[in-house]
C-alpha positions in Angstrom: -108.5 -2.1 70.9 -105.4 -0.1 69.4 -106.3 3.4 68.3 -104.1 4.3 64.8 -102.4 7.6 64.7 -101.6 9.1 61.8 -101.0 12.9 60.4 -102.6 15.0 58.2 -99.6 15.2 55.6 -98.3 11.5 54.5 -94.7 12.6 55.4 -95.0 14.4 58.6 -93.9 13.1 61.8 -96.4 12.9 65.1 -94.6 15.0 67.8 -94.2 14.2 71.1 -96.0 15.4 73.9 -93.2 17.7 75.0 -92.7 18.8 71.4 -96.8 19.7 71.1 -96.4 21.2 74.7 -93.3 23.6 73.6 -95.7 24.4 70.5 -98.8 25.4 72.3 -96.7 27.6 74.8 -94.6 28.9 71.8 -98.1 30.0 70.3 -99.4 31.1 73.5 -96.4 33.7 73.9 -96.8 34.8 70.3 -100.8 35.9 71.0 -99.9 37.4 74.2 -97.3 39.5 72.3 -99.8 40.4 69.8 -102.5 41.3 72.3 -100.1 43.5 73.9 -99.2 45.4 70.6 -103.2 45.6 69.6 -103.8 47.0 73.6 -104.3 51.0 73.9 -101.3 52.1 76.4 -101.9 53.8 79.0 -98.8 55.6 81.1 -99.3 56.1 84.9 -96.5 58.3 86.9 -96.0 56.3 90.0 -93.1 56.7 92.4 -91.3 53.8 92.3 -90.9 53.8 96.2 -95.0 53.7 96.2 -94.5 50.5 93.8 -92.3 48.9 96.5 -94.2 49.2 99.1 -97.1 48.2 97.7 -95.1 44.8 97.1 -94.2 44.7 100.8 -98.0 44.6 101.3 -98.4 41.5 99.6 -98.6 37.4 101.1 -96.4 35.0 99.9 -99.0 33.7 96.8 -99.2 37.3 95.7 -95.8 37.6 95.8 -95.5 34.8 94.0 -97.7 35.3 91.7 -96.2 38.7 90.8 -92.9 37.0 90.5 -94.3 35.3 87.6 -95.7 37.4 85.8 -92.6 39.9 86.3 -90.3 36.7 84.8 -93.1 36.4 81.5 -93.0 40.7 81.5 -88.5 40.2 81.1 -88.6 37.8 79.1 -91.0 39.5 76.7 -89.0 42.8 76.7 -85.4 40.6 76.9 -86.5 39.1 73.0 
């Protein structure tokens, strides 16, 4: 049994799976950057030298998972 795609609009073509991927991660940036704006900000004085050694503190899946969302923070502010 063959399942028929079509589109919404007659002239529109289906994207690809990479193409839809690129979209939703497109969109999921653009909320994230919303959210932040909508957020109340709240400043914190920390040395900087208490920031770093907190980050010696951490195990290699902390560290990388702070790596990643220091990459998504620079690229955010880099736009």
């Amino acid at each position: 049994m063959s399942e028929q795609k079509s589109v919404h609009e007659l002239e529109a073509q289906l994207l690809s799976g990479q193409d839809a991927i690129q979209d939703a991660e497109r969109l999921r940036a653009l909320l994230r950057r919303n959210r932040q704006r909508a957020e109340r900000e709240v400043q914190l004085r920390v040395p900087f030298t208490v920031i770093i050694e907190a980050i010696e503190q951490l195990e290699a899946g902390e560290l990388r998972l702070l790596a990643q969302k220091l990459d998504e923070q620079l690229a955010i502010v880099q736009r």
